[in-house]
N, CA, C and O of each residue as an XYZ file, in Angstrom:
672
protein
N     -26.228     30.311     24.659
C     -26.460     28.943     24.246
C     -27.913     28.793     23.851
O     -28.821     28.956     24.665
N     -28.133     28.444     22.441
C     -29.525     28.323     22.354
C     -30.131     27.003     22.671
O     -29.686     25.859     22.579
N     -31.551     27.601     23.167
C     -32.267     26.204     24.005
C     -33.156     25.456     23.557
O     -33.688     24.439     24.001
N     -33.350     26.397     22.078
C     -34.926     25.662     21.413
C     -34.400     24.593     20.201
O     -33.370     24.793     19.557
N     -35.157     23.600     20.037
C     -34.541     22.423     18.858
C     -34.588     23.019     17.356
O     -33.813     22.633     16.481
N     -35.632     24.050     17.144
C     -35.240     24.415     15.823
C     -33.500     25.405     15.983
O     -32.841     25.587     14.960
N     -33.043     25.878     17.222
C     -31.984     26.721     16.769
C     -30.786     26.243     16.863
O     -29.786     26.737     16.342
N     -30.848     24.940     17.748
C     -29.799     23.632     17.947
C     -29.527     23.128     16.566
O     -28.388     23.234     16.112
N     -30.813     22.406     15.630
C     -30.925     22.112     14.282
C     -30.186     23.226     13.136
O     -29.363     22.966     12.258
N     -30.886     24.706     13.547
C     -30.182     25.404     12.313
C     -28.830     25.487     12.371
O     -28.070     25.164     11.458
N     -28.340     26.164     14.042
C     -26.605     25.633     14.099
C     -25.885     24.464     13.248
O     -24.796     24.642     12.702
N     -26.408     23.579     13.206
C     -25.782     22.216     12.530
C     -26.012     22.147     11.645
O     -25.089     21.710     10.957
N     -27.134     22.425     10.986
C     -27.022     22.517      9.546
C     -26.239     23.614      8.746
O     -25.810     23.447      7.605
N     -26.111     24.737      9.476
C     -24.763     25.881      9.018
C     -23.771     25.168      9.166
O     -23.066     25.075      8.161
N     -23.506     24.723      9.889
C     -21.969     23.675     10.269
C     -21.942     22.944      8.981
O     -21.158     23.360      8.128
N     -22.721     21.864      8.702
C     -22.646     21.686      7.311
C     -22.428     22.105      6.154
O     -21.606     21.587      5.400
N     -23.264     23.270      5.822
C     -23.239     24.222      4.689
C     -22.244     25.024      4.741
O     -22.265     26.015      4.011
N     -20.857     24.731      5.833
C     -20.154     25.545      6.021
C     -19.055     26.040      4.436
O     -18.836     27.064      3.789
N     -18.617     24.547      4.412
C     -17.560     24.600      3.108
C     -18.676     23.976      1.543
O     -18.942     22.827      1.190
N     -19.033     25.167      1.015
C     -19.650     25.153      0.116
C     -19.168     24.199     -1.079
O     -19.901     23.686     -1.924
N     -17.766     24.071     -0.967
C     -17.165     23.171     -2.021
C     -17.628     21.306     -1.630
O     -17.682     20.496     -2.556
N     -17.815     21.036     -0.688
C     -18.171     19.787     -0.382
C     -19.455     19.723      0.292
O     -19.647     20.283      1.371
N     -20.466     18.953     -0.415
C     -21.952     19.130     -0.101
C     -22.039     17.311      0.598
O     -23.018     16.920      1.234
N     -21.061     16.602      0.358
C     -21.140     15.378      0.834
C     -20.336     15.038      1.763
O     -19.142     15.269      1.574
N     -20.643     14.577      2.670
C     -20.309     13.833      3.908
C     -19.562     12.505      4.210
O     -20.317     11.646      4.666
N     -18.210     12.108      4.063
C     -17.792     11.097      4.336
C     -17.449     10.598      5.418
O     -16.949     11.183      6.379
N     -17.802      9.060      5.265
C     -17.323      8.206      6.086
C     -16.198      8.193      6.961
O     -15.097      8.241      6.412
N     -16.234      8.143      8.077
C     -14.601      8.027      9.018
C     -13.921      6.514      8.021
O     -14.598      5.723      7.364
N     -12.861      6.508      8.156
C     -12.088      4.894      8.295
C     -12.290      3.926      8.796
O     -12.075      2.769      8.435
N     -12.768      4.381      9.770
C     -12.574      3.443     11.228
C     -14.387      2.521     10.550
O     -14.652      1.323     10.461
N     -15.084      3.531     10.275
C     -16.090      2.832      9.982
C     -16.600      2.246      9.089
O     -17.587      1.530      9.256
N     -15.781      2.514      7.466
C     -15.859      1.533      6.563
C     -15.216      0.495      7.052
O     -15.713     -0.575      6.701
N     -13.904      0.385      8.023
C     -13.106     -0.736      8.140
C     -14.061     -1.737      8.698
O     -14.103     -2.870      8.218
N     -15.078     -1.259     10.007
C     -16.113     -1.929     10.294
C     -16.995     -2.494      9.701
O     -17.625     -3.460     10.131
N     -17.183     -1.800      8.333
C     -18.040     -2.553      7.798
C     -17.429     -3.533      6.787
O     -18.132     -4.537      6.675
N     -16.538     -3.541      6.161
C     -15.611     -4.579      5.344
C     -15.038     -5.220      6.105
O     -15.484     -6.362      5.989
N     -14.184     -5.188      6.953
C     -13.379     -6.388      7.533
C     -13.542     -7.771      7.077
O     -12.738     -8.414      6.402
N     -15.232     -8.338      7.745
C     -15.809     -9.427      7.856
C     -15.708    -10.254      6.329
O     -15.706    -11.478      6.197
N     -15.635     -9.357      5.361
C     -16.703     -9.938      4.343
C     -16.480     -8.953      3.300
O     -17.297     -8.034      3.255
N     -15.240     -8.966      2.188
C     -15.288     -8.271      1.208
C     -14.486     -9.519      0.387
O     -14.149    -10.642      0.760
N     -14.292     -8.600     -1.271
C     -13.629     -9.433     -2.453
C     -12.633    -10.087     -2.175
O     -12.394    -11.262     -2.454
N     -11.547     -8.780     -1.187
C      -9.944     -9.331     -0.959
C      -9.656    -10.102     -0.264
O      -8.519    -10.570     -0.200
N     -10.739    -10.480      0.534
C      -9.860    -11.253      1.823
C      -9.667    -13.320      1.110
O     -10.333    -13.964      0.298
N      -8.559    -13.634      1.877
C      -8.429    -14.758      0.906
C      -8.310    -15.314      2.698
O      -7.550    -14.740      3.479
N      -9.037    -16.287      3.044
C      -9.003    -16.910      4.062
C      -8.821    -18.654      4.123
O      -9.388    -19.576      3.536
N      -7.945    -18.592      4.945
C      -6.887    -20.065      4.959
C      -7.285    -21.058      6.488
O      -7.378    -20.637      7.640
N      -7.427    -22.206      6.074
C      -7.392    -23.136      7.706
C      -6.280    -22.722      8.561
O      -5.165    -22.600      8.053
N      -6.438    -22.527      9.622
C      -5.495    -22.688     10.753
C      -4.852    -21.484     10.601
O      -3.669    -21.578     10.927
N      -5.152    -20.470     10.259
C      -4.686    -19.240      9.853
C      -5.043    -17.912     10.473
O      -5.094    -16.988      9.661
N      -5.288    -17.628     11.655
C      -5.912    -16.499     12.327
C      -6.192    -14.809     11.565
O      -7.202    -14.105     11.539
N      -5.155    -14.656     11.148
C      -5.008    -12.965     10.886
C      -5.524    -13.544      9.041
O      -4.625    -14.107      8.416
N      -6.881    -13.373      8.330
C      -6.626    -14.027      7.032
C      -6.190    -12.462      5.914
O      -6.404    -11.255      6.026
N      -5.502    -13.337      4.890
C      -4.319    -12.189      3.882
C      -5.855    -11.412      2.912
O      -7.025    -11.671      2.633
N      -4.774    -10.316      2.708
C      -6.006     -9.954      1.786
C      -4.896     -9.455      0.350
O      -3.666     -9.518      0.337
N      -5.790     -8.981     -0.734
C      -5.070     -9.114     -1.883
C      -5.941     -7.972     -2.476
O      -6.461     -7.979     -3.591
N      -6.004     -7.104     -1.650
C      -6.097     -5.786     -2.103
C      -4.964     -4.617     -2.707
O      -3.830     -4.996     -2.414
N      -4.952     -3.538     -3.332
C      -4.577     -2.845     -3.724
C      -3.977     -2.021     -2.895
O      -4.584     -1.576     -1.921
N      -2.818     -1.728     -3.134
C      -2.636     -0.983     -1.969
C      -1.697     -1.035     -0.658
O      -0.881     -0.212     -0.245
N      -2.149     -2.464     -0.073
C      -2.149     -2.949      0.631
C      -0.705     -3.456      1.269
O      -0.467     -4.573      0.809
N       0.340     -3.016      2.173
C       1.696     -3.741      1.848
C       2.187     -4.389      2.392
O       3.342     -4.656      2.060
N       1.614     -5.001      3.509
C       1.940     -6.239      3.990
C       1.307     -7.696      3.703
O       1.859     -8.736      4.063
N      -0.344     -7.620      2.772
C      -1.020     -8.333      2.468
C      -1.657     -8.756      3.541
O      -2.079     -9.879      3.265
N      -1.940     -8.484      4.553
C      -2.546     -9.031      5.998
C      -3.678     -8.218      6.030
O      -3.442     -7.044      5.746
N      -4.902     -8.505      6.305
C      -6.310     -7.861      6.570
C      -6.310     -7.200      8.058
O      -6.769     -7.629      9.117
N      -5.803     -6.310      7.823
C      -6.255     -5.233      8.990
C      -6.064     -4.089      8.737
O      -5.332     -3.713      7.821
N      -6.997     -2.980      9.882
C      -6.675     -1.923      9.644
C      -5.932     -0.940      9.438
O      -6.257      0.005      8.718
N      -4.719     -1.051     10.112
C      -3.469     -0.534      9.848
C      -3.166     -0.628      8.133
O      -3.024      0.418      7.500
N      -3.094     -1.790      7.543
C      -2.368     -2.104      6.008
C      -3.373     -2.005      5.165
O      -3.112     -2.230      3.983
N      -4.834     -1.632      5.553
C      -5.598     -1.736      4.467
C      -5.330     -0.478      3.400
O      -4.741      0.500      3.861
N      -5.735     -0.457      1.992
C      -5.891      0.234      1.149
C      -6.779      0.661      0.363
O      -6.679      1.226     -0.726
N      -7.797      0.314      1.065
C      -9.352      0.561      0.486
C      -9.777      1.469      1.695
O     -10.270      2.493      1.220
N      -9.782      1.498      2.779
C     -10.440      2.454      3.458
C      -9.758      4.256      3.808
O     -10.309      5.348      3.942
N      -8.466      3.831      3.844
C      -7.565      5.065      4.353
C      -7.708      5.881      2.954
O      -7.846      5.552      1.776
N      -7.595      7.251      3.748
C      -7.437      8.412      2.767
C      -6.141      8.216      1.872
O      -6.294      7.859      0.704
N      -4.869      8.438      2.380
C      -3.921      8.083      1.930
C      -3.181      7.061      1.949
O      -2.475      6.868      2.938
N      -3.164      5.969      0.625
C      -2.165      4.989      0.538
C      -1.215      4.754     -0.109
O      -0.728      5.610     -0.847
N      -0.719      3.537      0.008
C       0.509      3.575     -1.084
C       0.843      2.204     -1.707
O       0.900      1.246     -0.936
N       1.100      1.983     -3.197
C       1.179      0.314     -3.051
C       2.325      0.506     -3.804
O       2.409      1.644     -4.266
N       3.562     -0.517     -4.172
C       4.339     -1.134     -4.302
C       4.500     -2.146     -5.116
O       4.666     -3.261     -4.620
N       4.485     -1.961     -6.714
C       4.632     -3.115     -7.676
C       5.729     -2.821     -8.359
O       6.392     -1.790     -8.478
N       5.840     -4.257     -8.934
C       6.615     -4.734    -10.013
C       6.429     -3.319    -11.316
O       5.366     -2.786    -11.633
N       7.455     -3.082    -11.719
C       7.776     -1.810    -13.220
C       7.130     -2.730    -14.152
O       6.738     -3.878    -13.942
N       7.089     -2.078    -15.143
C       6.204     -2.850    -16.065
C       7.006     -3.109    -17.181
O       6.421     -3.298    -18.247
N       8.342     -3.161    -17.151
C       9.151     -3.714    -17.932
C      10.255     -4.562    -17.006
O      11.216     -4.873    -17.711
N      10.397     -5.048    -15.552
C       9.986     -5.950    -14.674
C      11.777     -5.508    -14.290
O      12.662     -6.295    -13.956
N      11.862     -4.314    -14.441
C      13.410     -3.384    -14.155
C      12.943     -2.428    -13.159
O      12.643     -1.297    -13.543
N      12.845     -2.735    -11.941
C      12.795     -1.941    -10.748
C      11.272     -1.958    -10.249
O      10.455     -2.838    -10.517
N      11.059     -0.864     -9.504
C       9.337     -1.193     -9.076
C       8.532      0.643     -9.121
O       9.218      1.660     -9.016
N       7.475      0.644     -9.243
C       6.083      1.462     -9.156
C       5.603      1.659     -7.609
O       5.234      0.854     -6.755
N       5.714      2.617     -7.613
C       4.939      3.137     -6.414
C       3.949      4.105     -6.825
O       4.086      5.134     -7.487
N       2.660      3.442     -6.172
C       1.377      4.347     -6.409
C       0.680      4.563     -5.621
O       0.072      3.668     -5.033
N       0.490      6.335     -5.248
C       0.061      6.734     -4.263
C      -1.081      7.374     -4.549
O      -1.236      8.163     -5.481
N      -2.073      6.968     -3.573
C      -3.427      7.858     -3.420
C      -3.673      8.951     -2.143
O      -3.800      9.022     -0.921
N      -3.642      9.644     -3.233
C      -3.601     11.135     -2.123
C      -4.779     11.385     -1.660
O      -5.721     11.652     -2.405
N      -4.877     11.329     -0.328
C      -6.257     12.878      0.425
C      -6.863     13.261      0.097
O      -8.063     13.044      0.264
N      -6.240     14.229     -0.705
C      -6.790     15.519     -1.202
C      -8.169     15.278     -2.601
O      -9.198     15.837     -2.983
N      -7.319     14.077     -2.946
C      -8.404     14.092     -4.033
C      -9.621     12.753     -3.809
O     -10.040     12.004     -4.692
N      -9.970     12.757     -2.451
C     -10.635     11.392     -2.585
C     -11.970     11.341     -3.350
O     -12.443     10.207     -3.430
N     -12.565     12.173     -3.837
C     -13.704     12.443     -4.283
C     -13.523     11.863     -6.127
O     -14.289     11.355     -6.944
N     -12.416     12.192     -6.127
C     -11.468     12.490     -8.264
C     -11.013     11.386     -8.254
O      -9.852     11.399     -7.846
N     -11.531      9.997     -8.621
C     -10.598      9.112     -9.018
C     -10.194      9.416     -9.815
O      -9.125      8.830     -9.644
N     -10.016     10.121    -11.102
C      -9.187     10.548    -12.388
C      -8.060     10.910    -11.535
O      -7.290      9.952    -11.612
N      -7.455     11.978    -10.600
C      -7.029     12.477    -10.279
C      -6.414     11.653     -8.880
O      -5.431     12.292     -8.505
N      -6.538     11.028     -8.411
C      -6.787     10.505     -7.222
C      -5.432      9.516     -6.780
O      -5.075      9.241     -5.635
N      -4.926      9.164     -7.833
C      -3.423      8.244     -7.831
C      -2.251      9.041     -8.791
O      -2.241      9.645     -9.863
N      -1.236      8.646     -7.690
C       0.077      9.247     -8.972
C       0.612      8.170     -8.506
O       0.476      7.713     -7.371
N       1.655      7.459     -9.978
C       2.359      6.229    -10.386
C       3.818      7.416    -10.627
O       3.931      8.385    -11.376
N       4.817      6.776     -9.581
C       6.291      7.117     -9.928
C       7.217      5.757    -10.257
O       6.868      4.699     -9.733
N       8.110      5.779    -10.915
C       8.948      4.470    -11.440
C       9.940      5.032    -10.795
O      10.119      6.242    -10.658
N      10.620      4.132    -10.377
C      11.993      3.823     -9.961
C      12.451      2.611    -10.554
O      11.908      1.507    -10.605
N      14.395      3.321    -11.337
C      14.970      2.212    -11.823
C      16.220      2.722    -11.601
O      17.177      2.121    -12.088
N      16.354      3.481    -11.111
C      18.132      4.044    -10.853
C      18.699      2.757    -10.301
O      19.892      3.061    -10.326
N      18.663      1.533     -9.823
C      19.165      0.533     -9.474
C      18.613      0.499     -7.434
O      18.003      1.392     -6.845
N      19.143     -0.907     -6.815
C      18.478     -1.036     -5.698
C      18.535      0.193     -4.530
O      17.616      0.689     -3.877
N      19.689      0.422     -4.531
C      20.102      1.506     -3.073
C      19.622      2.855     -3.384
O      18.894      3.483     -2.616
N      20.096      3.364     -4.684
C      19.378      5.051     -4.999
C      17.797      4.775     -5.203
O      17.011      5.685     -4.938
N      17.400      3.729     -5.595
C      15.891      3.627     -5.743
C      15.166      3.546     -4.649
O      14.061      4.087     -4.609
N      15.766      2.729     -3.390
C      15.518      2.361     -2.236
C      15.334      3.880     -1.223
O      14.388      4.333     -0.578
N      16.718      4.345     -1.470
C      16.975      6.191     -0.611
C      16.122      6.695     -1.162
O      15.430      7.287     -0.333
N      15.411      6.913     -3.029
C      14.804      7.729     -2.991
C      13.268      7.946     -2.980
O      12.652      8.936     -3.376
N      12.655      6.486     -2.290
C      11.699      5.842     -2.073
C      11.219      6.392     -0.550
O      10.074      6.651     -0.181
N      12.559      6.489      0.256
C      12.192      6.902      1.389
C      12.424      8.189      1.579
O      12.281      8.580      2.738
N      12.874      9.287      0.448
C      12.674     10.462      0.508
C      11.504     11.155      0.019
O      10.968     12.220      0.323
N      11.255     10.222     -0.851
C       9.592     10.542     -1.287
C       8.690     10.199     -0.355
O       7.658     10.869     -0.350
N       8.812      9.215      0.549
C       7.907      9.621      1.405
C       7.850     10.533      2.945
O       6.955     10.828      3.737
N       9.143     10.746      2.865
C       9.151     11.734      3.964
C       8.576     13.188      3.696
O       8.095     14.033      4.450
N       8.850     13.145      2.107
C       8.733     14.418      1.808
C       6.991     14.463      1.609
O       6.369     15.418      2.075
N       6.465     13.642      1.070
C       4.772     13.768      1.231
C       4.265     12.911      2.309
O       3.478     11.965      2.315
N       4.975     13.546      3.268
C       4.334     13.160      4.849
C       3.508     11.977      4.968
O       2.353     12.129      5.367
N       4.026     10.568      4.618
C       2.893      9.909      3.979
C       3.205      9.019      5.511
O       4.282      9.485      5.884
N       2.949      8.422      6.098
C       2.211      7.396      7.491
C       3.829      7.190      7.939
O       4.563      6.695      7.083
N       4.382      7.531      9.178
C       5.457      6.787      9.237
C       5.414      5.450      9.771
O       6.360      4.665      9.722
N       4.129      5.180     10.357
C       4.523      3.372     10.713
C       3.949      2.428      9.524
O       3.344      1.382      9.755
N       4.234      2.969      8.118
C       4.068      2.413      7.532
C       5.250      2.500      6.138
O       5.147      1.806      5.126
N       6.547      3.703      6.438
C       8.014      3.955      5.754
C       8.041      2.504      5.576
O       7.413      1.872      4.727
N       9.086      1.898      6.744
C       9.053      0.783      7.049
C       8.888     -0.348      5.622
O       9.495     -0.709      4.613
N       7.349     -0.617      6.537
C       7.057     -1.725      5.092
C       6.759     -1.167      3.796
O       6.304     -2.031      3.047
N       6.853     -0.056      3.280
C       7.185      0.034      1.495
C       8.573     -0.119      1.548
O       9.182     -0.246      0.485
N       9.008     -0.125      2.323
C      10.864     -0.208      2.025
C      11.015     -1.374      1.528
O      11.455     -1.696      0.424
N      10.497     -2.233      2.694
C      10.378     -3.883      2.966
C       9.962     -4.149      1.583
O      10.780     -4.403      0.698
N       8.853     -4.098      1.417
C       7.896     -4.092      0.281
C       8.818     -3.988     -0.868
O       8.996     -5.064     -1.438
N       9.472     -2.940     -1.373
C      10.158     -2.671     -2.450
C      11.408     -3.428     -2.007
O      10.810     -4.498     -2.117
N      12.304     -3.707     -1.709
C      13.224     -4.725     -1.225
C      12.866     -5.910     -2.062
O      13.388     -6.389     -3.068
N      11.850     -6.233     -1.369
C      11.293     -7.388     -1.903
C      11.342     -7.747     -3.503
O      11.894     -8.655     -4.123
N      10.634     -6.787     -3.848
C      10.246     -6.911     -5.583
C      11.652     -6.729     -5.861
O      12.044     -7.525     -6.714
N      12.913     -5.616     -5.238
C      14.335     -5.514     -6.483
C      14.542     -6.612     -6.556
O      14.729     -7.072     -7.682
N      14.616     -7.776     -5.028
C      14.915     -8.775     -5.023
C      14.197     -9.863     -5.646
O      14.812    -10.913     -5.832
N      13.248     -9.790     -5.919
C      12.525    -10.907     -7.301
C      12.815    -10.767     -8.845
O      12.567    -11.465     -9.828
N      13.468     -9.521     -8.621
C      14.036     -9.111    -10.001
C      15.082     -9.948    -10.245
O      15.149    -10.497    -11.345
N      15.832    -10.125     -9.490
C      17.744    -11.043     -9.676
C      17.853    -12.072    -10.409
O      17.435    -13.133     -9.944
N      18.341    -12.055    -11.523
C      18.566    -13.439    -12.103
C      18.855    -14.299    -10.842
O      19.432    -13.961     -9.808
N      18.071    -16.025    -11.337
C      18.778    -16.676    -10.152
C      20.119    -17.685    -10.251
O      20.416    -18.374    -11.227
N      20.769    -17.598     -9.117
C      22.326    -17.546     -9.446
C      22.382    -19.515     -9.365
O      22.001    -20.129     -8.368
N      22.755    -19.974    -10.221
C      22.716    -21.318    -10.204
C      24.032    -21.678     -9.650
O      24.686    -20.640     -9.548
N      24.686    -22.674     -9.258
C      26.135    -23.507     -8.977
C      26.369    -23.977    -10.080
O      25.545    -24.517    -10.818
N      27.758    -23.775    -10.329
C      28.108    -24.518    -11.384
C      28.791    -26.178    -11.221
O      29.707    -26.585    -10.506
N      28.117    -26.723    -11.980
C      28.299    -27.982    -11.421
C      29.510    -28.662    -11.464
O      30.058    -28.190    -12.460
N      30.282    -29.522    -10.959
C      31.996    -29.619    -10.946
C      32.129    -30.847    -11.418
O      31.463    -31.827    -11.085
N      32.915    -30.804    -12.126
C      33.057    -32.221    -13.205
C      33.649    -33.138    -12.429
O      34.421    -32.947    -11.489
N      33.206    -34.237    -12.913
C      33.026    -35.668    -12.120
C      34.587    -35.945    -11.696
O      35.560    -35.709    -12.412
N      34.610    -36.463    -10.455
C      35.686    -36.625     -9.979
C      36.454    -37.367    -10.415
O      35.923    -38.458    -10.623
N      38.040    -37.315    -10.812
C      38.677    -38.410    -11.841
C      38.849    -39.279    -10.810
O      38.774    -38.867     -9.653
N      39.147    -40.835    -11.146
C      39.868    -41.394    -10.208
C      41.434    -41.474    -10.056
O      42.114    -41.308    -11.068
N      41.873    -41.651     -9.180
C      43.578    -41.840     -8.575
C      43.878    -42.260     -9.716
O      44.251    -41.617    -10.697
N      43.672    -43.641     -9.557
C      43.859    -44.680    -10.572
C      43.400    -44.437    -11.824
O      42.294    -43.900    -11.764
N      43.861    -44.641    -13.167
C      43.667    -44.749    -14.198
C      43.236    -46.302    -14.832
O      43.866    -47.337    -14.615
N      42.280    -46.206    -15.477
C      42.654    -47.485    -16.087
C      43.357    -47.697    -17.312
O      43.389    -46.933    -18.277
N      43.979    -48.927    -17.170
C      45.168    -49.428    -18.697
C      44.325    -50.148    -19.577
O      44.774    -50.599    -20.631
């Protein structure tokens, strides 16, 4: 065990210089979340409202916390409307590339209709190991949007009631 501060220092700085491909040092989660929480673009804050929504990217419950955020986590996932407004977009930001925003999101469409789009929503994410306490709400999430898709179903209105009586 070395005892002197220059050989404590050089240890750690080899530790650093270890993976030559990354010369920069990122942030935990936990500690950007600390520092945004309070006080960023997304948060939309309401009277009488404890937990306030945020309207970030990403994001799939819309609630400001750490768990649902999409600005701090390595890997997220968001959940929109298709862009011809026939099924929904899922766009995921991978790990691997947090450094590459060019690279950094993949956009898949789903339109096979609600249930095969739905199954294969949750096979895509089993299959890229993506958060399981968060399967769940993209399901929810996408649910949601097939269901804003639906024409809405009106009553048809029933013609005025005749009377018994006729008049002469």
């Amino acid at each position: 065990m070395p005892s002197s501060p220059c050989a404590v220092s050089a240890i750690f700085l080899s530790c650093l210089s270890f993976n030559e491909k990354r010369r920069t040092m990122a942030t935990s989660s936990h500690l950007n979340w600390l520092i945004i929480r309070n006080n960023n673009a997304f948060l939309l804050k309401k009277r009488d409202v404890k937990k306030p929504f945020s309207t970030e990217p990403n994001n799939l419950a819309n609630v400001s916390s750490y768990r649902y955020s999409g600005i701090v986590h390595k890997k997220t996932l968001g959940v929109v409307p298709a862009a011809d407004k026939k099924g929904f977009t899922t766009v995921l930001k991978k790990g691997k590339y947090a450094q590459r925003p060019a690279k950094n999101t993949v956009r898949v469409n789903f339109k096979a209709g609600p249930r095969r789009s739905l199954k294969k929503l949750k096979n895509l994410l089993t299959g890229s190991k993506y958060r399981k306490d968060l399967t769940q709400a993209a399901l929810r999430r996408a649910s949601a949007v097939l269901r804003s898709q639906k024409p809405v179903q009106t009553k048809a209105k029933k013609p005025a009631q005749l009377s018994a009586k006729k008049p002469e």
